[in-house]
C-alpha positions in Angstrom: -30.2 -3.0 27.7 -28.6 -5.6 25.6 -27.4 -9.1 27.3 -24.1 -9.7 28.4 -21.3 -10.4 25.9 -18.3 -12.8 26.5 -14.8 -12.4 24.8 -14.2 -13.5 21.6 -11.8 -16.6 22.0 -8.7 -15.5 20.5 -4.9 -16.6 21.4 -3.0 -13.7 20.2 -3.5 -10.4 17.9 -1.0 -8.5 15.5 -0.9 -5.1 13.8 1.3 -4.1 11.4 2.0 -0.1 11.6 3.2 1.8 8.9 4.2 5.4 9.7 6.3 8.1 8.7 6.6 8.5 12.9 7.7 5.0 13.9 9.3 6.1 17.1 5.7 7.1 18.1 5.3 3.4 18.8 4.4 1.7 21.0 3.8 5.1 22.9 0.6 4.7 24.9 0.3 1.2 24.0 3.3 0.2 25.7 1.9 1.5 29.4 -0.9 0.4 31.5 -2.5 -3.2 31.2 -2.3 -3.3 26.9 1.8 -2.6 27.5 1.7 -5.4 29.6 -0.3 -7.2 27.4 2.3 -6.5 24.7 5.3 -7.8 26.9 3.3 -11.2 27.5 3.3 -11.4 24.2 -0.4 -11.7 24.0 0.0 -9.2 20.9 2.5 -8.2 19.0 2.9 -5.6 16.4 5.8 -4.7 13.6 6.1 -1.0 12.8 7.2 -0.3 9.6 8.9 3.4 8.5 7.3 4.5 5.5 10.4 6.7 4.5 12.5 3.6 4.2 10.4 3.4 0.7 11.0 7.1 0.1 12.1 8.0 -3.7 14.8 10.0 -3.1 18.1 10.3 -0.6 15.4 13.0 1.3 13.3 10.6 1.9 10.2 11.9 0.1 6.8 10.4 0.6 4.5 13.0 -1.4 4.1 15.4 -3.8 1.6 17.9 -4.9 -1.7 17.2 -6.0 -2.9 16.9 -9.5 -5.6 19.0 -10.0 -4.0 21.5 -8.0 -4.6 22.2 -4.1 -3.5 22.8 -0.8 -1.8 20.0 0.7 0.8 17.2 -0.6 -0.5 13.6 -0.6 1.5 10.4 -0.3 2.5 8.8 -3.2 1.4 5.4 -4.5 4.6 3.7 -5.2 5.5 4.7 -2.2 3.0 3.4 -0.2 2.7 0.7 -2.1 6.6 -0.6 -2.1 6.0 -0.2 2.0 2.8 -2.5 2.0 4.2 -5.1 -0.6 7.3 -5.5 2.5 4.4 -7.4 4.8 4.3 -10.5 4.3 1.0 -11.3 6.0 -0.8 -8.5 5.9 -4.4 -9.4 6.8 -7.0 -6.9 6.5 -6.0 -3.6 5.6 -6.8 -0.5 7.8 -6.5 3.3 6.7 -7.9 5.8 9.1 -10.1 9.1 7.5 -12.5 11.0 8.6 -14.1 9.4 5.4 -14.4 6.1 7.0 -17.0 4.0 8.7 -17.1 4.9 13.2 -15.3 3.4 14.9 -18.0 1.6 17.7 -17.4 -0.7 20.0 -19.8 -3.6 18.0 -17.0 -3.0 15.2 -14.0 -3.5 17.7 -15.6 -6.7 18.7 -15.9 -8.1 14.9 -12.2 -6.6 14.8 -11.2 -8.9 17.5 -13.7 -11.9 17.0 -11.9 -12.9 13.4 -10.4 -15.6 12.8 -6.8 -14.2 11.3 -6.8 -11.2 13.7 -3.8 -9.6 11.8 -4.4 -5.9 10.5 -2.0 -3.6 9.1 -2.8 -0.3 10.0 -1.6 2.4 7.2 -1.4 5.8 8.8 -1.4 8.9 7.1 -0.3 12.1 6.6 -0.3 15.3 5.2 -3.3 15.7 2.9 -4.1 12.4 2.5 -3.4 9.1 0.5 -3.4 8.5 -3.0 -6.8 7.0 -4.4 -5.2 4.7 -6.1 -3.6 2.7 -3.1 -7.1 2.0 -1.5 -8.6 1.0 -4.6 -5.3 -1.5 -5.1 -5.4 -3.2 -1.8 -9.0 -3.0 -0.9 -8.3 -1.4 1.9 -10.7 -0.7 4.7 -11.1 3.0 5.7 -12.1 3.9 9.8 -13.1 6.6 11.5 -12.5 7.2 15.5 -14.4 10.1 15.4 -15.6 13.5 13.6 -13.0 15.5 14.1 -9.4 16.0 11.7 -5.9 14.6 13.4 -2.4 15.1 12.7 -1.8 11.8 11.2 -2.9 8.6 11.6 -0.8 7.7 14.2 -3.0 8.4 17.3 -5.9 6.6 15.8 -4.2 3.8 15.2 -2.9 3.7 18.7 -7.2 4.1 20.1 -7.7 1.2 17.6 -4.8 -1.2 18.9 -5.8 -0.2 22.5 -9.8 -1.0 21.9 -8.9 -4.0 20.5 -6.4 -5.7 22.7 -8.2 -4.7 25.9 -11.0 -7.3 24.7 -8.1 -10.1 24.8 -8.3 -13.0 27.6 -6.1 -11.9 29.9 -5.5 -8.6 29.5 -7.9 -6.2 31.6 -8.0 -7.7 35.2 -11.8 -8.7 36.7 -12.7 -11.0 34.2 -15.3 -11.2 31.8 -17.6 -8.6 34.0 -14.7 -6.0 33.8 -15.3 -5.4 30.1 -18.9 -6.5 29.9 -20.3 -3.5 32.4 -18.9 -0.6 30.6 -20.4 1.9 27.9 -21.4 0.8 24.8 -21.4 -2.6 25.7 -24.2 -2.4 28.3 -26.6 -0.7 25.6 -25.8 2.8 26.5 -23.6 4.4 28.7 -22.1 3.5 32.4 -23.6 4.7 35.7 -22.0 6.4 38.0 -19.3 4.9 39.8 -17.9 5.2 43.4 -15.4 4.6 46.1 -14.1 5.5 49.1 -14.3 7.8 51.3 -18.1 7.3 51.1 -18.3 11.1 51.9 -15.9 13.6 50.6 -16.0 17.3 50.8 -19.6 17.0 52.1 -20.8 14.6 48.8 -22.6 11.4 49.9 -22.5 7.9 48.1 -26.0 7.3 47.0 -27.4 4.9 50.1 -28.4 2.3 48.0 -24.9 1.5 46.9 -24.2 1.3 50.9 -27.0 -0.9 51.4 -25.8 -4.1 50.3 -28.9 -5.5 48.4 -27.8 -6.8 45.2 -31.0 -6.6 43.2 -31.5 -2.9 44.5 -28.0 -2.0 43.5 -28.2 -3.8 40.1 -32.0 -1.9 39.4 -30.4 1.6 40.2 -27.5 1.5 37.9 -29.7 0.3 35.5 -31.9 3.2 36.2 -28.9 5.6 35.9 -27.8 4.2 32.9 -30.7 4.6 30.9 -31.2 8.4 32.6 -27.7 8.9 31.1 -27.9 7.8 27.9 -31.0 9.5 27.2 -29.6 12.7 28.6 -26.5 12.5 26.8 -26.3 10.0 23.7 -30.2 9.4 22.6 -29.2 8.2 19.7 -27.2 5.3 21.1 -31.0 4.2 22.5 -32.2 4.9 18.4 -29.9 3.0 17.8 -30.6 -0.2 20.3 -34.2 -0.1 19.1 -33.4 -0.6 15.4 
């Protein structure tokens, strides 16, 4: 198990968005304790509607592919007319299944630097133009193996990752973010509550028993019996 982590000190983070779908914004990210988050002001995002660069009174954002293909693929001077409207853009974020995993040991470096501004370019359709990453030395992520809509919902999982790791934000302090997957080295143990027996299902006696270092030694225990059961290569990983 690795040790403990503590917050990276940060006063405030903000994302620019740019999406054909701005009024998917803030959507999750304006509930629960990141929504709150957001109206405290303890970050902030500006969403920006790619169509309002569109090339034409349709409002236009692609075209076909040359080379032929299925699929259209957003146009350069589209994309890059919308990017060039940010003034401080900070580091530049495009989400593809082509992109590095998304991990909680990235979130942190996300969140641990020093500008903590991203702009986060969503996509659609087939994809983006080669040319626009290439121009703006833009970063590509990946939240997982598996092919979305649009960017829109991974830049929502990214926002929310990130912001939860804020000061402030998730309620318990340091310890509330510190003992969860990932950042414990593996996954979580099980976790309980009351009733202590429900439809005939006991709570494990030690977690009754009120002896700290017990306690602390079995979810240890269970963690590493998890993790090996269900993500070995998170423990691969740990060892490298």
């Amino acid at each position: 198990m690795s040790n403990k982590q503590r917050k990276p000190k940060i006063r405030k983070m903000h994302f620019n968005i740019l999406t054909v779908f701005p009024e998917m914004f803030p959507g999750t990210l304006g509930a629960g304790v990141v929504g709150r988050a957001l109206d405290k002001n303890i970050w902030s995002m500006n969403v920006v509607n790619i169509r309002d660069f569109a090339i034409n009174n349709y409002g236009s954002v692609d075209d076909e592919q040359f080379g032929g293909g299925a699929g259209m693929v957003m146009r350069p001077d589209v994309l890059g007319d919308a990017i060039d409207s940010i003034k401080n853009k900070g580091k530049i974020i495009y989400f593809s299944p082509r992109g590095v995993p998304l991990n909680q040991k990235l979130v942190r470096e996300f969140v641990a630097d020093k500008n903590a501004v991203y702009t986060l370019l969503c996509g659609r359709y087939e994809g983006i133009d080669e040319r626009v990453l290439q121009e703006y030395d833009i970063m590509e992520v990946s939240i997982g193996d598996y092919i979305l809509s649009g960017g829109e919902v991974a830049a929502q999982v990214f926002v929310d990752s990130c912001v939860r790791l804020l000061d402030n934000v998730v309620g318990g302090g340091i310890d509330a973010t510190n003992n969860e997957s990932f950042e414990i080295g593996g996954l979580e143990w099980p976790l309980y509550t009351r009733p202590s027996v429900w439809r005939g299902r006991n709570v494990p006696e030690v977690l009754l028993s009120g002896h700290h270092g017990n306690i602390e030694r079995w979810r240890k225990q269970q963690s590493v019996d998890i993790t090996k059961a269900r993500r070995p290569d998170l423990i691969k990983e740990n060892k490298k």
